[in-house]
N, C-alpha and C positions, 0 to 999 in steps of 0.2 A: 504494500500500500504506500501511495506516495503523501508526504508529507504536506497537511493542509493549512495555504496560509489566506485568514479570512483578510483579507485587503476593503478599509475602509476608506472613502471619498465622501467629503460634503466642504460645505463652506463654512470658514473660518464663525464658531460658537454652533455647529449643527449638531454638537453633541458626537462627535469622534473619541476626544477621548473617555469622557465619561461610556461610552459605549465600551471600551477597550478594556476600562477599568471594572464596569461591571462582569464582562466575559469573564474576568482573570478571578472576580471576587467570589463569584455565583457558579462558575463553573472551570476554574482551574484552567483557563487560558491561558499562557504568557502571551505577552506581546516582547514584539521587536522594538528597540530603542533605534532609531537613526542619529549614526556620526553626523557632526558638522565641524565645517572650519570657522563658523560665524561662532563671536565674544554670546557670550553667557548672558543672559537680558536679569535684571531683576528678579526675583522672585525664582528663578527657575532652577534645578539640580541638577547637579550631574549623576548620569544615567538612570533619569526618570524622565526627563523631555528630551533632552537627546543627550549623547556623550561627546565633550565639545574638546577637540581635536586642533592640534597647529596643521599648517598645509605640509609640513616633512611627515606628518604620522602617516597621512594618505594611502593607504595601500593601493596597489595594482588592482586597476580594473578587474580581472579576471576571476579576483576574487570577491569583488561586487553580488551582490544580485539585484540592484537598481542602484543609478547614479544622474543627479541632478545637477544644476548649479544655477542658483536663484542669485540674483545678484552678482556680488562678488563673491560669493561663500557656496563652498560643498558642502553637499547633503546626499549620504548614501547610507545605504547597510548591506551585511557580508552574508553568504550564504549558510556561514560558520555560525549564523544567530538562529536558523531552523533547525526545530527540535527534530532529529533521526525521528520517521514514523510517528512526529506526534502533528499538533495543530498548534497555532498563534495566529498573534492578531497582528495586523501592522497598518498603522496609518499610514494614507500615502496620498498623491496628487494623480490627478487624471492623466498625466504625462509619464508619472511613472508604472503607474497599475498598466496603461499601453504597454509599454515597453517589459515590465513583468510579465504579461501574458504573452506576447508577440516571441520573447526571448526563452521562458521558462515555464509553461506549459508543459510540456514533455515530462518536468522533473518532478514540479510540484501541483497539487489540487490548488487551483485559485478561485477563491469564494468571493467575486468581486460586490460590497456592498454600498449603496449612494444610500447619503442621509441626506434627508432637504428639510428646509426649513424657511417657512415664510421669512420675508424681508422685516416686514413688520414685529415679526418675534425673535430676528437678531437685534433692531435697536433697543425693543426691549430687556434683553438678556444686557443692552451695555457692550456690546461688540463696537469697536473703532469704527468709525467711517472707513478710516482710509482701510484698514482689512478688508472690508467690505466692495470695497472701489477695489482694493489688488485681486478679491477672488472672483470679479467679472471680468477682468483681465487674462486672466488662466484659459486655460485647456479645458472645453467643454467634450464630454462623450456621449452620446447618445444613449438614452435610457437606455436602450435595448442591448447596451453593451453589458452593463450590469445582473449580476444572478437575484439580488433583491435589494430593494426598494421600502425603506424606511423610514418613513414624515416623522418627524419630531417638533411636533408642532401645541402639544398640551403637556400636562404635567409630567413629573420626573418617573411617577408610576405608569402612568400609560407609555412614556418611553421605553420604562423594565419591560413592562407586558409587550412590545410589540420585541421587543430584543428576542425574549425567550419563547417569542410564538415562532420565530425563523432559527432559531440556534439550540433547544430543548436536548435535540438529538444528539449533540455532539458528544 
């Protein structure tokens, strides 16, 4: 059996990680950390938002299993972070879940998930404009690309209950 990695996509406050977070809580999911070369923002930990890396740590491509570069800063993770035969969760962008699939299909089960979420319920969550203005900017894929489709659009329980209606089985 090959190794399953549920790949989440939404926009910046659609509740990805809180998604990731519940997998791992509720049902022993790990998730994958993504390296960056980009400074450590406020608030954030290392190797809990991502593992923040100089540009000499960089490994060889080859040992990638998605690589980005938003800005001036790298953003990848290694194929070394998928559990042999088990499952994880990994946030990612529409550009890279492409390139996930298009590349690594063959190896891995990729469980591609979009969270959406009205407009109107990220300014009230308090999400940045400007986030908001960069993730219309991004790489759009077509619903149909995706294996399921989860609105996050009322409370934190109906968010659990739609989690565990698509992922119970795992």
């Amino acid at each position: 059996m090959k190794p399953i990695i549920i790949a989440i996509v939404g926009k910046s406050g659609s509740g990805k990680t809180y998604m990731t977070e519940f997998l791992q809580s509720k049902l022993n999911v790990p998730a994958i950390v993504s390296y960056t070369t980009r400074p450590m923002r406020s608030g954030e930990i290392n190797g809990k938002d991502h593992y923040f890396i100089s540009e000499k740590q960089v490994p060889h491509k080859e040992h990638m299993l998605v690589y980005t570069r938003f800005g001036e800063y790298e953003y990848f993770s290694l194929h070394s972070q998928i559990p042999n035969n088990g499952i994880c969760t990994y946030v990612i962008d529409e550009k890279g879940l492409e390139e996930l699939t298009n590349r690594f299909a063959d190896r891995y089960e990729i469980i591609s998930v979009l969270l959406l979420c009205p407009m109107e319920k990220l300014a009230i969550r308090g999400i940045d404009p400007k986030r908001i203005k960069r993730d219309r900017e991004r790489k759009r894929l077509s619903t149909q690309f995706f294996d399921c489709i989860i609105c996050n659009d009322g409370s934190i329980e109906e968010f659990e209950y739609r989690i565990m209606c698509q992922f119970n089985n795992l």
